[in-house]
C-alpha positions as a printed Julia matrix, in Angstrom:
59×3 Matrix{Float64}:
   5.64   -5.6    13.31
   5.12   -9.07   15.15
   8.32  -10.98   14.08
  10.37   -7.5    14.96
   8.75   -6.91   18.19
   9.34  -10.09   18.81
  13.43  -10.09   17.84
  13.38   -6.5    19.48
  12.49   -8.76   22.8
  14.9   -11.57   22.24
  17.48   -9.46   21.9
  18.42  -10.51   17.89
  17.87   -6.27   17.06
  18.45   -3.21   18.91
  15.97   -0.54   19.37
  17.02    1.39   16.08
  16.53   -1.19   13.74
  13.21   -2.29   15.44
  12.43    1.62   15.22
  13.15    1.72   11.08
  11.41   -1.72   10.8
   7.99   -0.36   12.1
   8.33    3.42   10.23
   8.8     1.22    7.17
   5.77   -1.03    7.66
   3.62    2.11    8.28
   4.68    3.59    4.84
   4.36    0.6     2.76
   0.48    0.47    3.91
  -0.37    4.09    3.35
   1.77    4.47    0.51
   0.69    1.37   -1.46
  -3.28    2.19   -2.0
  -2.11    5.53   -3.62
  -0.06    3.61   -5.78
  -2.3     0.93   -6.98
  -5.29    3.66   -7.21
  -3.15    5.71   -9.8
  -2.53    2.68  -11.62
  -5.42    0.97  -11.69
  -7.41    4.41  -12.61
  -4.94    6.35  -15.0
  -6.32    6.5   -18.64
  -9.91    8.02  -19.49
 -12.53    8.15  -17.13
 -15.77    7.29  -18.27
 -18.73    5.36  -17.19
 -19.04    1.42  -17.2
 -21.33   -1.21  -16.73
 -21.73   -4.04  -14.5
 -19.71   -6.39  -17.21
 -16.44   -3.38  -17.25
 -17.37   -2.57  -20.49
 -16.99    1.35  -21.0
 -20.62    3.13  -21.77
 -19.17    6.4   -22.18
 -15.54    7.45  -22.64
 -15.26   11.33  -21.22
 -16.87   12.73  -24.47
């Protein structure tokens, strides 16, 4: 949001574009821990130990 507020002020982009720029960096950083937390957590739950290795898969 740095680099466009700072073309917004040099006049390389006009107000729309600076507008689109910032509602586009506010979704990519509420939209990507959602992502990465159903990728990272799909499959069976179970319990694990301190080394990852699964003590008890959901039975």
């Amino acid at each position: 949001m740095i680099v466009a507020l700072i073309g917004l002020n040099a006049g390389i982009i006009d107000q729309g574009i600076y507008v689109v720029l910032v509602i586009m960096s506010l979704l990519t950083t509420v939209i990507t821990p959602i992502i990465y937390r159903n990728w990272f957590y799909r499959g069976e739950y179970g319990t694990y130990d301190a080394s990852g290795a699964c003590i008890d898969a959901g039975e």
